[in-house]
C-alpha positions, 0 to 999 in steps of 0.5 A: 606892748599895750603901750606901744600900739597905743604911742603908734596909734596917737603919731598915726592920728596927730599925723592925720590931724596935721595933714587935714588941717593943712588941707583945712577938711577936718571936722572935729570928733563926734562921740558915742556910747553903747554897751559891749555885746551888743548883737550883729547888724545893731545900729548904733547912730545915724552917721550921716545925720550926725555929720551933717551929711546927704544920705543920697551922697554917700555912696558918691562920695565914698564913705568908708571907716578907718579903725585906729589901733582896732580891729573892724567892729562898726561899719556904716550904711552907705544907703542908710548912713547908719553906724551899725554893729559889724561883730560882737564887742568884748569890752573885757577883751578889747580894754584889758587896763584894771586901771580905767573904767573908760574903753573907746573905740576910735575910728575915722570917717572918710568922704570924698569929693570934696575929701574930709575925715570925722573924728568918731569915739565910741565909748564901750559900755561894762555890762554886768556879763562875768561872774566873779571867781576865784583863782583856787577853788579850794583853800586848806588852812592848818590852825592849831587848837591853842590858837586865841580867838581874833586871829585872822588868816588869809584867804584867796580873793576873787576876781571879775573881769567887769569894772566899776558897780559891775566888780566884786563888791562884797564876801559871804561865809557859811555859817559858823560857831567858829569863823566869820569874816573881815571885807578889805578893800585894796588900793585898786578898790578891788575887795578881799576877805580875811578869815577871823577866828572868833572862838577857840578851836577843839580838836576832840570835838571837832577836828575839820571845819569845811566853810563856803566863801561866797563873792558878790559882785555890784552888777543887776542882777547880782552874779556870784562865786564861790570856793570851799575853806577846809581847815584842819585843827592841828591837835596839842597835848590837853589831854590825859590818858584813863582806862575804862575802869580804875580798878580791875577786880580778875580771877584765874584758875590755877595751873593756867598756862604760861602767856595765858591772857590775864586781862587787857588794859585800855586807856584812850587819849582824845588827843591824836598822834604822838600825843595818842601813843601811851607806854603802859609800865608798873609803878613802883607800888607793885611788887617784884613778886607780882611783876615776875609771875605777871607780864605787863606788854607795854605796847598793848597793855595786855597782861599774861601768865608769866610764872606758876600759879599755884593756889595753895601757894599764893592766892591773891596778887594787886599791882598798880599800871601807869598809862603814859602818852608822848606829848610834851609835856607827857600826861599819864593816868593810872588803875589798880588791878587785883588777881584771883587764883581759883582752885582747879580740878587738874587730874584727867580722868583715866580710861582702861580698855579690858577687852575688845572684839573685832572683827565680827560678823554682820550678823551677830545677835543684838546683845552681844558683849563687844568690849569691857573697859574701865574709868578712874580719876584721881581727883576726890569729891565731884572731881573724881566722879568719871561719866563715860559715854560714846557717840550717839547714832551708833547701833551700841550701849554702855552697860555698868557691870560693876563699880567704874567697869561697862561693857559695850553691848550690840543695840541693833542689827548691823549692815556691813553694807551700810556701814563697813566699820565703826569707829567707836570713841569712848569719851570718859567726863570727870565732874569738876568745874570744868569738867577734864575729860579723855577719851579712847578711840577702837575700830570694830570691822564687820565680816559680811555675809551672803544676805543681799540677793542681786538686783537688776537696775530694771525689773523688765528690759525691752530691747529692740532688735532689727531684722536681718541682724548679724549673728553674735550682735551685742544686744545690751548689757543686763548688769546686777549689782550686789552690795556683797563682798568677795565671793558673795558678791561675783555674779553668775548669769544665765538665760532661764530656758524656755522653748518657743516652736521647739526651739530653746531660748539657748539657741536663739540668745547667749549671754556672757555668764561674767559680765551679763553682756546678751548677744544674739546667735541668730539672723531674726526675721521680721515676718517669721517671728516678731518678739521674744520674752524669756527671763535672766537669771543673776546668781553670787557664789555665796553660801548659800548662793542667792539669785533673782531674775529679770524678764527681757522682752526682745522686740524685732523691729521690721526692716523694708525688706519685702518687695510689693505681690501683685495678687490682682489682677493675676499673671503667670510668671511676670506674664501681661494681663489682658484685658477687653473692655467695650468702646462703650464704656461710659466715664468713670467706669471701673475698667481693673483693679491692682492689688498688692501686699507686701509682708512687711509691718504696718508703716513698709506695708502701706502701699500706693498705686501710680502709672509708670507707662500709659497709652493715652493719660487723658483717658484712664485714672488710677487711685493711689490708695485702692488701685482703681483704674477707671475711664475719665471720659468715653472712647472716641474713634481715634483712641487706639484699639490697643491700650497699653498700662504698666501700673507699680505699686510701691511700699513706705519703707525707706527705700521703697521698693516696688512692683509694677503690672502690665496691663493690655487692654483690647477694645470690643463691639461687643461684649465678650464671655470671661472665665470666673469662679463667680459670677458678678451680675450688675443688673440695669434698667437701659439694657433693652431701652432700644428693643422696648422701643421696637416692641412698643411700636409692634405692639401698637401696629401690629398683632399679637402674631407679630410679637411671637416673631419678634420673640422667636427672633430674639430667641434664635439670636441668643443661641450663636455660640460665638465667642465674641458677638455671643451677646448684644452690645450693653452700654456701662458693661465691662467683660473680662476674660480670665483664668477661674483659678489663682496659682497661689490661693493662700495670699488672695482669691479672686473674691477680691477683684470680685468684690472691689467690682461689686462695691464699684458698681452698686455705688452706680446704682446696680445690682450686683448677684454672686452665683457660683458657676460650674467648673470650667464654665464661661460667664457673661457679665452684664447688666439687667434692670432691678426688677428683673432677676439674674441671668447667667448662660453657659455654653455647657449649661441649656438650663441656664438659657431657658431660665434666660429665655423665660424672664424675656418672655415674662418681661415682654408680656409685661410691656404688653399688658401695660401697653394695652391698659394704656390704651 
């Protein structure tokens, strides 16, 4: 194929040179050289100086290359007229021929006005860019270990595909004792290594040779390869078997049994395969007697126990093995073997059970004789001498009561429930070397006795139980356990009786006398009782019977199942409370008060506060822990008269349940008169702010006389017995009119209410006096100053007004006098 592209690339050519030389425009080749791999866009020549050509012209006159039998690898610079590197050239690609060291490429230049072609060749340069390898990587080489040094053998040769100083030029071989090379050098000049073997192998001391050959080509840098050589020694018969030793010296005890190991034969052979395998056999020198009471396996070399061996009858035996390998020529070695037969103690020893006790009782007395035995033994001198013995950790002894009899005798106290049974083995040892022995094996059962008192897995039980249980609810299972046996060990329960309130513990608990299952014959009430403790009894049926108890503490775990009591402020039957308070109530004044209780525990019984309803949410407060309702700011005209509250009080529990109030409060002028069983006085400095303003200003314009009127005035004023105006308007008071008695006093009293408006009020700086009141009685609360005392009047009660009207008249002359010392 390379050879016709080449003829068709040459009649091309001749047939361009023909047709130029008659149009007489053909110049003669001009010649250049370059290495291969040269980069893209190198310049390799100015062309159009080299052709004598105008730079300016050439893209005029049309310069263009033609590529004869190649692809495009130049181009030339119409604006330069440089030749230039159009793609990377491969001279191992582009000239595969081994034969010639030249590569060109051969291209055309063509112009035009007027028409000519250039001859142009480029040589390609080799440049050192391959490194030499190998066609296998790998070469095995099988030599025999009888093969005389000088010996050569061949190996792959590598190859590079660069030419000329740039090719494989020499070989390297690893160092070895064995092997060296030999360089050829081939009618092409291409260079090959042979193997030569310059000292004789041996398979025994080392069987594989592992050698690196090495390639070097002529290029700078150097470039190199390289392959493995294994060569594997190939084994010959040089070697003789031999066993360890070259004479065995063996002793046998008598009577050993037929295929009893007598002793094994070795023999190794450094050679390897078929030359390795041996047969061992007796050489003609033992003797027939010899070789039938002693098995010689010819594969193995073991030698067995084939007859009787019989001390008194044949003391020494001597035989001679031959070890032969399967080489050819076979190679044999050879060893002496001697048998010693030993004396033997060959009678067992004899054990005789005379008694023998079972069952017994766990309880039997330490010392009790269980069992008598007997020993013998046939044999004579230590041989005859039996020792009898039995397992150790066992609650028993061996006691010599006579010349060869022992009795078995009770040690320690048994435990039926430790151990049920035992398993004694009497073991009888003669003294012969080796030692025979026998041994017998009896079972002793123990009987039990009532002696483990049941037991609880808990010394004390708490048990939660929740209120509003249903009746015969399984509460736990309180289960004893006794280790006895059979009747010893059924238990019985029952509830140790213990009255509470005059009530049995019977009556409230029962508890399954089989399987101590405790159940619950009542309905528990949280807030009735809230715990029981009482104890359990467990009893076997033994004789005599025994018994333990346990305690059970019964906790009753409380359920949210009571609603929320309004206690204060009180209503008849779900009846609104109604309450007056002032229009002149000032901000943060405490207007009521609710409190609830609930009967259930701690956490169910926690109570909030919260409005449910309320005229007007801008103008009272109501604190959800103490029940407070208090203004958040004063009345002012357009707030109604009437202002409605519904307050609820709900619990913790889960569900909650609530209870709500309402509460009617009424907007007064004036204060009014309430029903109390206590009387609550907060006293203030402002009360008569207004009247000591007047007072002053009669004290300074007019005389004493004019006071006198002023007090009867006031005096007269303060006896209308009128309902609602019977006092003067008091700022920062709050009047409420109530019942004095609480339907149920047991829950609360009014000194509650009465005491939450004394804590209210002293924190504002009052003085607050608690006085009881006659029954049936009304009360004015109002406000007086610190220094005054309190005041309390009563439609039915004159004493009180006079008492009243005398700190007036006190405090007026008070004024008075401080008037006069003013001026």
């Amino acid at each position: 194929m390379e050879t016709k592209c080449d003829m068709e690339s040459w009649t091309r050519y001749v047939l361009i040179c023909i047709l130029f030389a008659s149009m007489k425009s053909v110049d003669a080749v001009t010649h250049y050289s370059i290495p291969e791999e040269m980069e893209e866009g190198s310049v390799v020549a100015n062309l159009a100086s080299d052709l004598g050509l105008d730079v300016k012209m050439l893209s005029k006159r049309m310069i263009r290359l033609e590529v004869v039998a190649n692809k495009k690898y130049l181009d030339v610079n119409k604006e330069t007229g440089d030749l230039y590197i159009v793609e990377r050239i491969d001279r191992e690609y582009l000239c595969t021929s081994k034969t010639s060291t030249s590569c060109f490429l051969k291209l055309e230049a063509l112009v035009e006005s007027p028409q000519r072609i250039f001859f142009i060749e480029v040589e390609i340069m080799d440049i050192n860019d391959n490194i030499p390898y190998f066609r296998r990587d790998a070469n095995e080489l099988d030599i025999s270990e009888a093969t005389q040094a000088g010996e050569r053998f061949s190996v792959n040769n590598a190859v590079d595909p660069d030419v000329g100083v740039n090719s494989v030029k020499t070989y390297h071989l690893s160092t070895s004792e064995h092997f060296d090379i030999e360089i050829q050098t081939g009618r092409d000049g291409s260079k090959f290594a042979d193997l030569i073997l310059k000292k004789a192998l041996d398979r025994e001391k080392q069987a594989v040779h592992n050698l690196i050959l090495t390639a070097v080509d002529g290029g700078t840098p150097s470039r190199t390869g390289t392959a493995s050589i294994t060569v594997r020694v190939l084994d010959t018969n040089d070697n003789a078997p031999q066993f360890d030793n070259e004479h065995y010296r063996i002793k046998i005890i008598e009577n050993s049994p037929i295929g009893s190991l007598v002793l094994h034969l070795n023999a190794t052979d450094l050679d390897d395969g078929s030359n390795a395998e041996m047969a061992y056999m007796y050489s003609l020198y033992t003797s027939e007697m010899t070789q039938n009471t002693f098995n010689l396996n010819p594969h193995t070399g073991e030698v067995t126990v084939k007859g009787v061996l019989n001390y008194e009858d044949f003391k020494v035996y001597d035989m001679e093995v031959i070890a032969t390998d399967k080489g050819s020529p076979a190679l044999s070695g050879q060893c002496k073997v001697t048998v010693l037969v030993e004396d033997m103690n060959d009678n067992h020893p004899e054990i005789s059970i005379k008694s023998f006790q079972s069952p017994v009782k766990e309880n039997i007395e330490v010392d009790t004789v269980i069992a008598v035995v007997s020993v013998s033994d046939k044999d004579s001198g230590d041989n005859g001498v039996v020792d009898i013995s039995i397992p150790e950790n066992m609650p028993f002894k061996l006691r010599e009561s006579s010349d060869n009899y022992f009795e078995l005798v009770l040690s320690e106290p048994l435990d039926r429930e430790k151990i049920p049974e035992y398993e004694i083995t009497f073991t009888v040892t003669d003294r012969g070397s080796p030692p025979l022995s026998d041994n017998e094996t009896m079972t002793l059962e123990l009987l039990d006795v009532n002696d483990n008192v049941p037991k609880f897995p808990q010394s004390f039980y708490t048990i939660r139980v929740m209120e509003n249980n249903a009746p015969g609810a399984l509460l736990d299972s309180l289960t004893a356990y006794d280790p006895d046996l059979h009747e010893n060990q059924y238990l019985v329960y029952f509830i140790i009786e213990r009255e509470i309130a005059n009530t049995s513990m019977s009556m409230l608990f029962s508890i399954n006398p089989e399987n101590g299952k405790l159940y619950a014959l009542n309905t528990f009430d949280y807030e009735i009782e809230k715990e029981f403790l009482f104890h359990i009894e467990a009893r076997d049926s033994g004789v005599p019977p025994l018994s333990s108890n346990v305690t059970v503490h019964i906790i009753i775990v409380d359920q949210n199942d009571n609603t929320p009591v309004i206690v204060s402020p009180w209503r008849a039957h779900g009846s609104v409370v109604e309450e007056k308070i002032p229009r002149s109530t000032d901000k943060g004044s405490l207007v009521s008060k609710v409190i609830a209780i609930d009967g259930d525990s701690v956490l169910n019984s926690r109570i909030t506060y919260q409005f449910l309803q309320v005229t007007d949410a801008t103008l009272f407060s109501l604190d959800q822990y103490n029940g407070e309702i208090r203004t958040m700011r004063m009345f002012s005209y357009r707030d109604p008269r009437l202002q409605r509250i519904v307050v609820v009080a709900k619990d913790n529990g889960e569900p909650a349940l609530s209870a709500t109030v309402t509460i009617k409060l009424s907007t007064v002028e004036t204060a009014v008169k309430a029903y109390s069983d206590m009387t609550e006085v907060p006293l203030e400095y402002d009360i008569f702010s207004d009247l000591n303003l007047y007072l002053v200003i009669g004290l300074g314009s007019v005389s004493f006389l004019l006071l006198i009127t002023i007090l009867v005035t006031i005096v007269l004023k303060c006896q209308k017995p009128k309902s609602s105006k019977a006092a003067p308007p008091c700022r920062n008071s709050v009047i409420s009119e109530r019942n004095s008695t609480i339907a149920d006093s047991t829950l609360v009293s009014n000194d509650a209410y009465w005491y939450s408006l004394f804590l209210a009020e002293t924190r504002k700086g009052k003085l607050v006096v608690r006085q009881p009141a006659p029954k049936g009685s009304r009360y004015i609360v109002s406000s007086l100053p610190r220094s005054t005392g309190l005041t309390e009047t009563s439609d039915s009660a004159p004493s009180t007004l006079q008492v009243r009207l005398h700190q007036i008249i006190n405090y007026v002359n008070f004024v008075h006098s401080k008037y006069i010392c003013a001026l």
